[in-house]
KEMIKOL-554664 format. One line per 5 residues: number of its first residue (from 1); their letters; for each residue x, y, z of C-alpha. Coordinates in pm, whole numbers, padded with zeros to 5 digits. Layout:
NUM = A = X Y Z; ...
END
This chain:
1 = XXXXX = 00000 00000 00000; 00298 00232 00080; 00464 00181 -00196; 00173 00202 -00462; 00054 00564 -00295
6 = XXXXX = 00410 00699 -00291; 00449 00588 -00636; 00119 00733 -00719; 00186 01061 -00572; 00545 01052 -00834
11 = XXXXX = 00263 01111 -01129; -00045 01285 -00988; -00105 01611 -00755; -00193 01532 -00392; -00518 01617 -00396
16 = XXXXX = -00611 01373 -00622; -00432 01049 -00484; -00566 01133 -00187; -00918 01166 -00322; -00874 00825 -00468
21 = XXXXX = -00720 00665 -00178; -01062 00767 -00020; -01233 00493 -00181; -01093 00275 00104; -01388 00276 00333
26 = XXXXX = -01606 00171 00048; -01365 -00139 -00058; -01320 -00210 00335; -01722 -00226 00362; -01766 -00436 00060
31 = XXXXX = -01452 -00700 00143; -01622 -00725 00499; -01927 -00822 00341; -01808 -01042 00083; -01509 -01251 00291
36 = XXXXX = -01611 -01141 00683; -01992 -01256 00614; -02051 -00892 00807; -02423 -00766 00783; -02428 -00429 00684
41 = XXXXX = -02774 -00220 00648; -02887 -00005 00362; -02841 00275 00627; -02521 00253 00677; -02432 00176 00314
46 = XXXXX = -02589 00522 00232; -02421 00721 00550; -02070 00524 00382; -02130 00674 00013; -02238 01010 00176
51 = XXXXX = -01914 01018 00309; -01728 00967 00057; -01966 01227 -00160; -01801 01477 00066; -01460 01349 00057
56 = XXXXX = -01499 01466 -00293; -01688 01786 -00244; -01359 01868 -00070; -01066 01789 -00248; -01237 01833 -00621
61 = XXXXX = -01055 01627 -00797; -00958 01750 -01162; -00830 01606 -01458; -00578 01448 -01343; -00756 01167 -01258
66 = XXXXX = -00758 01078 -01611; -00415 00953 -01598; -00324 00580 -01573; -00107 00639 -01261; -00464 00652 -01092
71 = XXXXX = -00402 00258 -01090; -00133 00291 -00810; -00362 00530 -00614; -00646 00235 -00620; -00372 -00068 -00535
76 = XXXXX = -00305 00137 -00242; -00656 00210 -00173; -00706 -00170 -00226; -00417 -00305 00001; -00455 -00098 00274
81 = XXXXX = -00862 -00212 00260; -00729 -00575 00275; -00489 -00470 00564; -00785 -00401 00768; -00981 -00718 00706
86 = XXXXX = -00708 -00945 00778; -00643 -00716 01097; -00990 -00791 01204; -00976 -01168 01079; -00703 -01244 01302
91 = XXXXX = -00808 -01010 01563; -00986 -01304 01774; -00656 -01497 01748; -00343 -01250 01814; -00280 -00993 02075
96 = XXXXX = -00268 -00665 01889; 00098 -00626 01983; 00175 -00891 01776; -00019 -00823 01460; 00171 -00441 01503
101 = XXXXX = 00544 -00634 01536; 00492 -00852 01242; 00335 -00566 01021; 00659 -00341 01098; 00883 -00678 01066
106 = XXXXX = 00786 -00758 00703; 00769 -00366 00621; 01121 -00343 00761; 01267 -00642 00580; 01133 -00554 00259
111 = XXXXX = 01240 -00203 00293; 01561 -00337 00380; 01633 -00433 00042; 01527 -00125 -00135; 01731 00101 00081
116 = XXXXX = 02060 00101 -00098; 01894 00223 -00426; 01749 00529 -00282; 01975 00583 -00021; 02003 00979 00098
121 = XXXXX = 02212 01067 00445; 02014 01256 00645; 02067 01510 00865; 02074 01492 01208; 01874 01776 01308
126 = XXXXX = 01564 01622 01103; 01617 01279 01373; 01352 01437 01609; 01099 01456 01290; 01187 01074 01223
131 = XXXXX = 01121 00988 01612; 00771 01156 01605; 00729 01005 01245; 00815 00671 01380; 00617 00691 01740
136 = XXXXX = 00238 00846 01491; 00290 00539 01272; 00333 00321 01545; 00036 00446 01756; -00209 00509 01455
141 = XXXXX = -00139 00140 01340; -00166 -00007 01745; -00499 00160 01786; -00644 00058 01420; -00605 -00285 01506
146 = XXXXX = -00715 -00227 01891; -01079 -00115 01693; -01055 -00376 01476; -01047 -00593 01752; -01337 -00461 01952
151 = XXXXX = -01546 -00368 01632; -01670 -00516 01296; -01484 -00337 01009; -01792 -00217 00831; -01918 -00040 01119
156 = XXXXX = -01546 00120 01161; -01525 00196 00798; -01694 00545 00785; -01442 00688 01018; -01176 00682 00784
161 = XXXXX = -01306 00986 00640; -01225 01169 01005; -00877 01184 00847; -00970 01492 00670; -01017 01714 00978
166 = XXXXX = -00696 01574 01119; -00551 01697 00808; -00728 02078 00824; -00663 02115 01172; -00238 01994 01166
171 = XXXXX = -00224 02234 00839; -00473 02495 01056; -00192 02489 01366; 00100 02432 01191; 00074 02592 00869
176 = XXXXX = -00137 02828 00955; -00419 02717 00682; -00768 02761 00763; -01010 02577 00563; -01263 02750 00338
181 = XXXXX = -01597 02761 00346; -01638 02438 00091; -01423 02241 00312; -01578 02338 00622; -01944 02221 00503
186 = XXXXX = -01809 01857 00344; -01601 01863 00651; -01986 01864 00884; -02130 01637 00630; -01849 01387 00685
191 = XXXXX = -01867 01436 01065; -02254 01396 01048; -02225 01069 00869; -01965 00966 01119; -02192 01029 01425
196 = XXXXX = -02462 00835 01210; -02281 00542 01220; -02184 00541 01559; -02511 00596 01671; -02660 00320 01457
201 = XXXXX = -02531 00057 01739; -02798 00220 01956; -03073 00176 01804; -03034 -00195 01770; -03356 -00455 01799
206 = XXXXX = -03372 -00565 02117; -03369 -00968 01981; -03093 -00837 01733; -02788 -01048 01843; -02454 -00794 01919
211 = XXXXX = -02158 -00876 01674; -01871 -00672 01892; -01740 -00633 02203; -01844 -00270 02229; -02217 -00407 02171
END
């Protein structure tokens, strides 16, 4: 997945791999459905597309996605989306420390290998950046697979969105970039959608049998 979105973002602007990568939460939904067996309502398939409406209405995508380098963008999309099922497949089984070693293991070794081809010193000043770089990956990945553990990956899904108002707010306090007015509204319909979702385990049936531990 890393290495199809970095190769992607070699031949297209920004703003449109990471439109495209968007289509994760959809491909996570439908590979939870199709290999997980997960239930998912008609609800919740609408609040997911929603989402990803305003994902769009955001980032308006141009012309750019025209170009066959979109193909990385979506084998990213689509490995990171089979990262997650797994995650949750094996989520029963493994303690989520382990699923996070071997993940960074196999990335490392692989890596490995590449590294004298590419190869750029760097400078020591930049080794705090590469700590904090190091410690977000780790803790982003330990607490994806901590909800994939407790929850059922279609239900998780929509919140993959959220990482758009991470995004405005770090460029908000450290770039000083407010967003517009067009990002704030898809930025309330993705949040709305969100809360949807999330609130959808409340309003269960009471004979309706839970399928997670937070249920």
């Amino acid at each position: 997945s890393t290495l199809c979105n970095f190769g992607a973002i070699s031949f297209l602007p920004l703003a449109e791999v990471k439109a495209i990568s968007f289509v994760s939460p959809l491909l996570v939904t439908i590979f939870a459905v199709w290999l997980l067996k997960e239930h998912v309502s008609t609800a919740r398939w609408v609040a997911i597309l929603v989402g990803f409406g305003a994902t769009l209405f955001i980032i308006r995508p141009g012309s750019a996605m025209l170009n066959p380098a979109v193909l990385l963008a979506l084998g990213s999309a689509g490995c990171y989306s089979l990262y997650q099922i797994l995650t949750r497949r094996i989520g029963g089984e493994d303690d989520q420390r382990t699923s996070l070693f071997y993940t960074a293991l196999v990335g490392f070794m692989i890596m490995t290998f590449m590294l004298p081809h590419v190869w750029k010193q760097p400078l020591w000043e930049d080794a705090p950046l590469f700590l904090l770089l190091g410690a977000a990956g780790m803790s982003g990945h330990y607490l994806l697979i901590k909800a994939l553990e407790l929850e059922r990956a279609s239900a998780l899904s929509p919140f993959g969105y959220s990482q758009l108002l991470w995004i405005a707010l770090a460029g908000w306090l450290v770039f000083g970039d407010f967003p517009d007015g067009h990002s704030l509204i898809g930025m309330a319909i993705i949040v709305a959608s969100g809360l949807y979702v999330a609130w959808g385990h409340k309003v269960m049936k009471k004979d309706e049998e839970p399928d997670s531990a937070i249920e």
